[in-house]
C-alpha positions as CSV (number, residue, x, y, z in Angstrom):
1,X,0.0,0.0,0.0
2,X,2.9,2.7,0.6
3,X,4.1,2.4,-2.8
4,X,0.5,3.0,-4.1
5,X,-0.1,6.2,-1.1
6,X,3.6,7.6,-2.8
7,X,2.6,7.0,-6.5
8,X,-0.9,9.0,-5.4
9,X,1.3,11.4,-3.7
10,X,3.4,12.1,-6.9
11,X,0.0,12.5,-8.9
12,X,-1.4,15.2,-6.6
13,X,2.0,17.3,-6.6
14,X,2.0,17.3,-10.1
15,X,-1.6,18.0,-10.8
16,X,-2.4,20.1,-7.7
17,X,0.7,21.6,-6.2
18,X,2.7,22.3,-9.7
19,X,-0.1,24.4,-11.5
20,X,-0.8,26.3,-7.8
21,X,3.0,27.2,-7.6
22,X,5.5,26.8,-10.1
23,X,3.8,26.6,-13.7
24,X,3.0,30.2,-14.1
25,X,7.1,30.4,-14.2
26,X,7.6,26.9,-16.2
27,X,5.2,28.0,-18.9
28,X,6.9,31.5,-19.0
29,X,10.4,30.2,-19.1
30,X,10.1,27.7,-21.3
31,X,6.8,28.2,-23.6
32,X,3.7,26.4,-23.0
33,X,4.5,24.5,-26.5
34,X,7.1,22.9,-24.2
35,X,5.5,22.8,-20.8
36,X,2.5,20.5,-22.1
37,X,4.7,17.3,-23.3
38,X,6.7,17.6,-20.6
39,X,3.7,17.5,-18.3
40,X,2.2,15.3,-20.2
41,X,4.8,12.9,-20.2
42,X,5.4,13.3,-16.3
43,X,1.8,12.6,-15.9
44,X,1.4,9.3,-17.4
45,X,4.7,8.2,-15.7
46,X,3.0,8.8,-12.6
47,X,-0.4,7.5,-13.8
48,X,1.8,4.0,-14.7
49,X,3.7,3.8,-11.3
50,X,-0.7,4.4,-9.9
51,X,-2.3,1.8,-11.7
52,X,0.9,-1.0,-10.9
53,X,1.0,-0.4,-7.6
54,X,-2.6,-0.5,-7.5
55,X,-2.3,-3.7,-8.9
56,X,-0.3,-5.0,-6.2
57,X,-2.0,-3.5,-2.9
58,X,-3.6,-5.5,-0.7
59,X,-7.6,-5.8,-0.5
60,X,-9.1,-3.5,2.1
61,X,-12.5,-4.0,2.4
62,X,-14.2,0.0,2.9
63,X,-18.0,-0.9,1.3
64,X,-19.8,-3.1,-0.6
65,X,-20.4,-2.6,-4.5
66,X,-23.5,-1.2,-5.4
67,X,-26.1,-4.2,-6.6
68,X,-26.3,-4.1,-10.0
69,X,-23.7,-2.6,-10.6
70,X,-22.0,-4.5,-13.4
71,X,-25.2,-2.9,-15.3
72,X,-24.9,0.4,-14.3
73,X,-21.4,1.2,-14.1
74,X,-20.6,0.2,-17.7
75,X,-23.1,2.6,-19.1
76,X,-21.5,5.7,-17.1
77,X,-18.2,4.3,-18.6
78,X,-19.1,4.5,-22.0
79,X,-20.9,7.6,-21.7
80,X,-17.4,8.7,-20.2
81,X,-15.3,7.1,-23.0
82,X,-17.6,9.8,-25.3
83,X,-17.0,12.8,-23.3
84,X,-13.2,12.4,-23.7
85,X,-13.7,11.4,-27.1
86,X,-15.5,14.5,-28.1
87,X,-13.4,16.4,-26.3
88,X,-9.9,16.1,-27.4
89,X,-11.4,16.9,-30.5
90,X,-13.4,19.6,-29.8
91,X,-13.2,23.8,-30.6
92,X,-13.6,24.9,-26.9
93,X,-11.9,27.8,-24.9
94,X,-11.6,25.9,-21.9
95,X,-8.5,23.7,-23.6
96,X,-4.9,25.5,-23.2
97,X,-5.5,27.1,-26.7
98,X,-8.5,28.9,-25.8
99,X,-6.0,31.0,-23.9
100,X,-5.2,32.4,-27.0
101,X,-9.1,32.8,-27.8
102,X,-10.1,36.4,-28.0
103,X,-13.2,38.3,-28.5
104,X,-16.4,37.8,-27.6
105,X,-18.6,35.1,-27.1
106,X,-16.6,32.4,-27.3
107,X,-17.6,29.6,-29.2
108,X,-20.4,26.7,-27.4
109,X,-19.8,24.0,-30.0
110,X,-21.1,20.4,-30.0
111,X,-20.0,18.4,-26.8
112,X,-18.7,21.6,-25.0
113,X,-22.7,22.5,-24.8
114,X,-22.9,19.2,-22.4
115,X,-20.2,20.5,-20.2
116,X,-17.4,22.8,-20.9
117,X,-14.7,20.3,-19.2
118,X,-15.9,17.2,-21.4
119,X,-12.2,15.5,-20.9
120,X,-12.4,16.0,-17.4
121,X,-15.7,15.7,-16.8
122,X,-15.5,12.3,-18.4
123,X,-12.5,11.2,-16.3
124,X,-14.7,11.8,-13.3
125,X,-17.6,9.6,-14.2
126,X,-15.0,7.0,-15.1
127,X,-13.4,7.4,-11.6
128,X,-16.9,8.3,-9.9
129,X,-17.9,4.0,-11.6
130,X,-15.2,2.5,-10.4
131,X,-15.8,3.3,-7.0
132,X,-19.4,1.9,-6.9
133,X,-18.0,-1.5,-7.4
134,X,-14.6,-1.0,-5.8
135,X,-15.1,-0.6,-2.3
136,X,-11.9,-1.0,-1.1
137,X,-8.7,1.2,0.3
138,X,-6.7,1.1,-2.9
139,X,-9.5,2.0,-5.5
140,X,-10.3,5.0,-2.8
141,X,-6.9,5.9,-3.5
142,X,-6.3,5.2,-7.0
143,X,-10.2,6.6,-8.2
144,X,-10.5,9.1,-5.7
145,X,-7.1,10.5,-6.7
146,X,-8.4,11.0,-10.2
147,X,-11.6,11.8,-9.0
148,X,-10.5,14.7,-7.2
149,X,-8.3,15.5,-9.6
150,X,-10.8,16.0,-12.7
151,X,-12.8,18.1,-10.0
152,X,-10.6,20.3,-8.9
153,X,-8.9,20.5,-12.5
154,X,-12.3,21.8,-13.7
155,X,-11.9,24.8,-10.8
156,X,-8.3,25.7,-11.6
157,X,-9.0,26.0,-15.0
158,X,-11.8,27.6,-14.8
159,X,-10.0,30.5,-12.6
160,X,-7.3,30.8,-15.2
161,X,-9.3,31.2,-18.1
162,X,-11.3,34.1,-16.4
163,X,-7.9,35.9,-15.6
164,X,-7.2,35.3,-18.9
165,X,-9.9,36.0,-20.8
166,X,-12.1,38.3,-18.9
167,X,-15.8,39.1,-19.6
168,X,-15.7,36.9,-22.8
169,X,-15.6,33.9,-20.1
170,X,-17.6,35.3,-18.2
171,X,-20.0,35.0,-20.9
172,X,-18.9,31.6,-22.0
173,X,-19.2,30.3,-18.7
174,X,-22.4,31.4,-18.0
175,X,-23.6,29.5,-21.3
176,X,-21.7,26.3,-20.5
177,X,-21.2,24.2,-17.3
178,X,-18.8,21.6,-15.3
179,X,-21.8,19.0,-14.6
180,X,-22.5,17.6,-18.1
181,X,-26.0,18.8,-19.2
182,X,-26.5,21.4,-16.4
183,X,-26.7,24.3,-18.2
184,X,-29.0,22.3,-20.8
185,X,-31.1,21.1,-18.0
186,X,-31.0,25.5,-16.7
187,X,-32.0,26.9,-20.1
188,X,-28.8,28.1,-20.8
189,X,-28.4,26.0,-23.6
190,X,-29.4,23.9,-26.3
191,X,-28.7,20.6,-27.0
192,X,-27.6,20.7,-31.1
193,X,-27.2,16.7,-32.0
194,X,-26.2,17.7,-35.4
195,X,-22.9,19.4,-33.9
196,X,-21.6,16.0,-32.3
197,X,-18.8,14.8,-34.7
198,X,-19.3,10.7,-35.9
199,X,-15.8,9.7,-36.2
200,X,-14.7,10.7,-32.3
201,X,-18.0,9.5,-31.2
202,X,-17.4,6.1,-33.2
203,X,-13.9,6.0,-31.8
204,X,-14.9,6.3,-28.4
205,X,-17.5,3.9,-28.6
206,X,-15.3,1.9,-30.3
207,X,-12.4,2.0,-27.2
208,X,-15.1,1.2,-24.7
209,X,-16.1,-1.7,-26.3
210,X,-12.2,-2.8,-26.6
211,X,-11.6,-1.9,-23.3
212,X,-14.5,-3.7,-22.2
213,X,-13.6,-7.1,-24.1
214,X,-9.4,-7.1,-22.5
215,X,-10.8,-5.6,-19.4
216,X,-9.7,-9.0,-17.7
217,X,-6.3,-9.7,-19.2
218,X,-5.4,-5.2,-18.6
219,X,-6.4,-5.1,-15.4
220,X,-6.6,-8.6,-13.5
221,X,-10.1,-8.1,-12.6
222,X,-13.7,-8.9,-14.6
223,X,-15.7,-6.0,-15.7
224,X,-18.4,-7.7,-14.8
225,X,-18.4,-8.2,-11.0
226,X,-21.8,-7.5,-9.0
């Protein structure tokens, strides 16, 4: 379990203490055409050393899956899998270009209508699934790492874009939202199916599926459990 809590540990300083402190300073010393890749890079290091020693902790019983959840869970997953899908592909001032987005209003395109964080928001229900059928210590600290961390990422980046871009977020926020289909649900928006991309939403369905099938031989563990 310590090698999991210092993998976890790693995660958070680079996804919570890094942007809080030092990347203002990276990103202007460097470029953020640099910072990302590096970032990125450090990120899925750490995400490996998660997931194998996660893989090796022992099994402490915290609650009991939720019944039925083999049903449920794998329908928040693949509604997930299509958030992330959508949006790595999607036109949306939230991203790290949007910084560079100026004017006003900002453009509410497709999937960011749903939510305006769709990678993150999909990472969240991912993480938010696992733990209704994982009710033990290390998937508290493996999903709840990435659980938080999709949370609070939505926050940070929120507060940066309004710095950054003023009363044109202001105005894009307002239109948009961090829970998917909030500001749909508020009549602050419209849901426009003809926006949604095929070929992401295919390819994310079409990961979830294969994900699904090798869930077994990835991870150790059935995706199928009660």
């Amino acid at each position: 379990m310590l090698a999991l809590i210092l993998a976890v540990l790693v995660w958070l300083g680079l996804h919570a203490v890094v942007p809080a402190t030092v990347r203002p300073a990276l990103v202007a010393r460097f470029g953020l055409q640099r910072y990302i890749p590096v970032f990125a890079m450090s990120s899925l290091a750490a995400m490996t050393g998660m997931v194998l020693a996660y893989r090796e902790a022992p099994y402490v019983a915290l609650w009991p899956p939720l019944p039925g959840g083999s049903l449920v869970v794998p329908l928040l997953v693949a509604a997930a899998f299509q958030l992330v899908a959508l949006g790595v592909t999607a036109i949306n001032p939230a991203t790290p270009a949007g910084e560079a987005m100026g004017g006003a209003p900002l453009p509410t395109l497709g999937v960011v209508r749903i939510t305006r964080h769709p990678v993150l928001a999909g990472i969240a229900l991912w993480a938010a699934g696992h733990l209704l059928v994982n009710g033990h210590l290390a998937a508290l600290l493996l999903f709840g790492t990435l659980l938080f961390t999709a949370v609070n990422g939505m926050a940070s980046i929120d507060r940066h874009r309004r710095k950054a871009l003023g009363p044109a977020w202001d105005g894009f926020a307002a239109r948009t939202s961090r829970l998917p289909f909030a500001a749909i649900a508020a009549g602050r928006n419209a849901w426009t199916p003809g926006e949604v991309p095929w070929r992401p939403a295919a390819a994310g369905l079409a990961v979830f599926v294969g994900v699904y099938a090798a869930h077994l031989w990835l991870f150790g563990v059935p995706p199928w459990l009660p």
